[in-house]
C-alpha positions in Angstrom: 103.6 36.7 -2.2 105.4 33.3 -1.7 103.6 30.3 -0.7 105.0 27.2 1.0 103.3 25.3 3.2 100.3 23.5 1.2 101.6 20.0 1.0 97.9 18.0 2.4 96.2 21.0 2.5 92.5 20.4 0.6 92.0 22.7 -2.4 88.2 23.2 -3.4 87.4 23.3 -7.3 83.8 24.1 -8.6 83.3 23.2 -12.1 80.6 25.9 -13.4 80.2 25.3 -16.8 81.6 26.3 -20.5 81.0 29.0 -22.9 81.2 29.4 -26.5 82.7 26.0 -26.9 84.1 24.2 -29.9 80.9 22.1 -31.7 82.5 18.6 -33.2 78.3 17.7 -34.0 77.3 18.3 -37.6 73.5 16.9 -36.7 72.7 17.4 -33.3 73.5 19.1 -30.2 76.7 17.9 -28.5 76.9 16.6 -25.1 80.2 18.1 -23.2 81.5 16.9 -20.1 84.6 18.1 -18.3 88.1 16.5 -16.9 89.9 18.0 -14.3 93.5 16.5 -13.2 96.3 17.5 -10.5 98.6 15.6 -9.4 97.5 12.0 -11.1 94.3 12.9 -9.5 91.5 12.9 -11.8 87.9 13.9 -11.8 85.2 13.8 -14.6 81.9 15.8 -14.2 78.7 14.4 -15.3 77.4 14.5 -19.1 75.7 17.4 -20.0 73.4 16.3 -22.2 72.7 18.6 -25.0 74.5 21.1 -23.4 75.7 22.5 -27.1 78.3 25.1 -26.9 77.2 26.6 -23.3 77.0 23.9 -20.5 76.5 24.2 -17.2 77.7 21.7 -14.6 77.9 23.3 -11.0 80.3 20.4 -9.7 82.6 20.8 -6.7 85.5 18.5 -6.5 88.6 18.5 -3.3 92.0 17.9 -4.0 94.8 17.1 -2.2 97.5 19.7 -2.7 101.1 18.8 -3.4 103.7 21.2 -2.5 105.7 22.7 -5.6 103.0 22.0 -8.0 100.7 25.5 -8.7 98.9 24.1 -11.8 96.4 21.9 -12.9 94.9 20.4 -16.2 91.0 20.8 -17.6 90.1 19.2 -20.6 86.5 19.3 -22.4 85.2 16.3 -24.3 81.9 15.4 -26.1 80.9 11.9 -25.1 79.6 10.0 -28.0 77.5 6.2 -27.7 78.4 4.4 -30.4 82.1 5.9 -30.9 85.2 7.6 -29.5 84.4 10.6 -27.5 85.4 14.3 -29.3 87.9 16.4 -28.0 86.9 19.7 -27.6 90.1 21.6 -25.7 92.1 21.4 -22.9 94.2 24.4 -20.9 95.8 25.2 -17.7 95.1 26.7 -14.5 97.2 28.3 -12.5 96.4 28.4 -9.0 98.9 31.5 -7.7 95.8 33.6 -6.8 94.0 31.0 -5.0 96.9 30.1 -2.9 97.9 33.3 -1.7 94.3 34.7 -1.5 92.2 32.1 -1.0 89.9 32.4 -3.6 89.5 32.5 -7.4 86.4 32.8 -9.5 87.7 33.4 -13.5 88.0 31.7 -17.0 90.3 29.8 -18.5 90.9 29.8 -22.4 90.5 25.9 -23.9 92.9 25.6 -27.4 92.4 22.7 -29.5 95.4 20.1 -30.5 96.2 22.5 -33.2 96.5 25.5 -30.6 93.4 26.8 -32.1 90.6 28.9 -29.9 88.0 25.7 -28.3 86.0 28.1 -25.9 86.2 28.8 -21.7 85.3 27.0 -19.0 84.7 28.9 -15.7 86.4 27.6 -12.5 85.3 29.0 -8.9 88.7 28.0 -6.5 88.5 28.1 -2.7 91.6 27.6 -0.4 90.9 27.6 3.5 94.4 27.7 4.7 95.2 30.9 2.6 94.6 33.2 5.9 96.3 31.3 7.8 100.1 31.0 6.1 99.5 34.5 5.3 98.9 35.4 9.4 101.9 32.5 10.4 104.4 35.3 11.8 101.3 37.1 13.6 100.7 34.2 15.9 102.0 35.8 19.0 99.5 38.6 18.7 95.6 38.1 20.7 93.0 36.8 18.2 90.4 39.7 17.8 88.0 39.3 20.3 90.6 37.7 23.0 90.4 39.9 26.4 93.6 41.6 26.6 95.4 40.6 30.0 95.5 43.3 32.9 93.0 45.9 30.7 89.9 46.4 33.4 92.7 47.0 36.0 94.3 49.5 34.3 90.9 51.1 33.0 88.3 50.7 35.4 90.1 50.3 38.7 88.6 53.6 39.8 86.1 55.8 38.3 87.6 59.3 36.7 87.8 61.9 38.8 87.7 64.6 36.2 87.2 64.9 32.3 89.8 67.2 31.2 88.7 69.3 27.8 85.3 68.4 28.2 84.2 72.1 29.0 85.1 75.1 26.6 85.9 77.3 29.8 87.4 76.4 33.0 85.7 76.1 36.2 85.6 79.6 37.8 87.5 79.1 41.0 86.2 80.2 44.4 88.0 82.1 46.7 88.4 79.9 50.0 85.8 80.6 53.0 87.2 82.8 55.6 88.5 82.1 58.5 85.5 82.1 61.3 85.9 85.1 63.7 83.3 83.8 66.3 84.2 80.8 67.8 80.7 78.9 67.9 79.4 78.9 71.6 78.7 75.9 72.9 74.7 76.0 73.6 74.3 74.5 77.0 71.6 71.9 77.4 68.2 72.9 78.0 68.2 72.2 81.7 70.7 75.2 82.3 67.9 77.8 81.1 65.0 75.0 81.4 65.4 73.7 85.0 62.9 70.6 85.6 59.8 72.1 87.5 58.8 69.3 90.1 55.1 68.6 90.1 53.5 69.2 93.5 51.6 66.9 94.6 48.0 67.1 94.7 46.4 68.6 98.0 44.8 66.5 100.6 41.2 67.0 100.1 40.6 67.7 104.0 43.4 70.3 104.1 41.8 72.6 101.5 38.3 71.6 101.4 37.4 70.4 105.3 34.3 68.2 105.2 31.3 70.2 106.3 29.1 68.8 108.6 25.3 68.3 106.8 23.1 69.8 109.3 20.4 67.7 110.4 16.8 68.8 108.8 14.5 70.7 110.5 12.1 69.7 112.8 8.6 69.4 110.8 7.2 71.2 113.4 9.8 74.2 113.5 8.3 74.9 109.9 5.1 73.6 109.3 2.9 74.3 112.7 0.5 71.6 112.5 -3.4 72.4 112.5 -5.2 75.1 110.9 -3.9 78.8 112.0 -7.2 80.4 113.6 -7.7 84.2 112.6 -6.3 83.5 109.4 -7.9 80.6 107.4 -11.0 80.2 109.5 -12.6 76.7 109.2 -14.6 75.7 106.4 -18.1 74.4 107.6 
């Protein structure tokens, strides 16, 4: 895959450490430290002290990327206090892979001056703008997760009507009702069979139950005959 495109573009470089490097210490344990370059940019990592032949650094650096140059330069060194600092090795990177796919996590052989065997160092690479060249022709396409225009009009303008294939057997079909041979009668209202009875009013009292005239009361006399009734309760003497 060809990459164009990169010139400003940042480029992410992890420094993790080294393994099975050269040892230039006869005595003690050797401090390394490491050198990266691209581009006339440089960047040093800190001392490992007594790191010995397996450092470890974990340093991230950013550099500017230049377009038409895929390589950079790492270079191992012991650092020394009272003299020169040793050279351990030095190789290149090459940074196809992380350009076209964004990432690269591998490591690089070190040689010596003499183009002898100096140890690794591991390199973790992360290019952000690797997706994006790669998707440059595919602009015109919807981002996933963008609505796609007219889509609930099309899909849910109405609610299905039917779910073809959803049975194993069709729907038996019914035979259409038939025709009605009795024309429904119309029922006439109630009052035709129902007339309204009209309530009679009530009687007049005098016409069905005259008054009677109370006759007077008897006469005391007419019943109870004053004085005692001789031949019958004579006198008590």
């Amino acid at each position: 895959m060809s990459v164009s495109g990169i010139q400003g573009h940042p480029l992410e470089v992890t420094v993790v450490g080294g393994t099975r490097l050269k040892d230039t210490e006869w005595i003690s344990r050797q401090d390394p430290y490491v050198c990266v370059e691209y581009g006339g940019n440089k960047f040093r990592t800190r001392t490992c002290t007594d790191g010995g032949k397996n450092p470890t650094f974990q340093e991230k650096f950013v550099f500017t990327l230049i377009e038409g140059l895929r390589e950079m330069t790492v270079a191992v060194w012991n650092s020394n206090t009272l003299t020169y600092d040793d050279f351990i090795g030095s190789g290149k990177i090459h940074l196809h892979k992380v350009l076209s796919q964004g990432f690269d996590d591998a490591t690089w052989s070190l040689q010596t001056n003499t183009g002898r065997y100096a140890g690794e160092v591991r390199l973790i690479m992360h290019y952000a703008n690797a997706n994006r060249a790669a998707t440059g022709k595919a602009n015109s396409a919807p981002r996933y997760g963008a609505p796609v225009p007219q889509a609930h009009g099309a899909y849910y303008s109405q609610p299905p009507t039917a779910y073809p294939g959803s049975f194993p057997y069709p729907p038996p079909a019914y035979p259409p009702p038939p025709p009605a041979t009795y024309p429904p009668a119309a029922y006439p209202p109630p009052s035709a069979y129902y007339p309204p009875q009209p309530y009679p009013s009530p009687p007049q009292a005098s016409a069905c139950y005259p008054p009677q005239p109370y006759p007077s009361p008897p006469q005391a006399l007419a019943y109870y005959p004053p004085g005692p009734f001789p031949g019958v309760y004579p006198p008590q003497y």
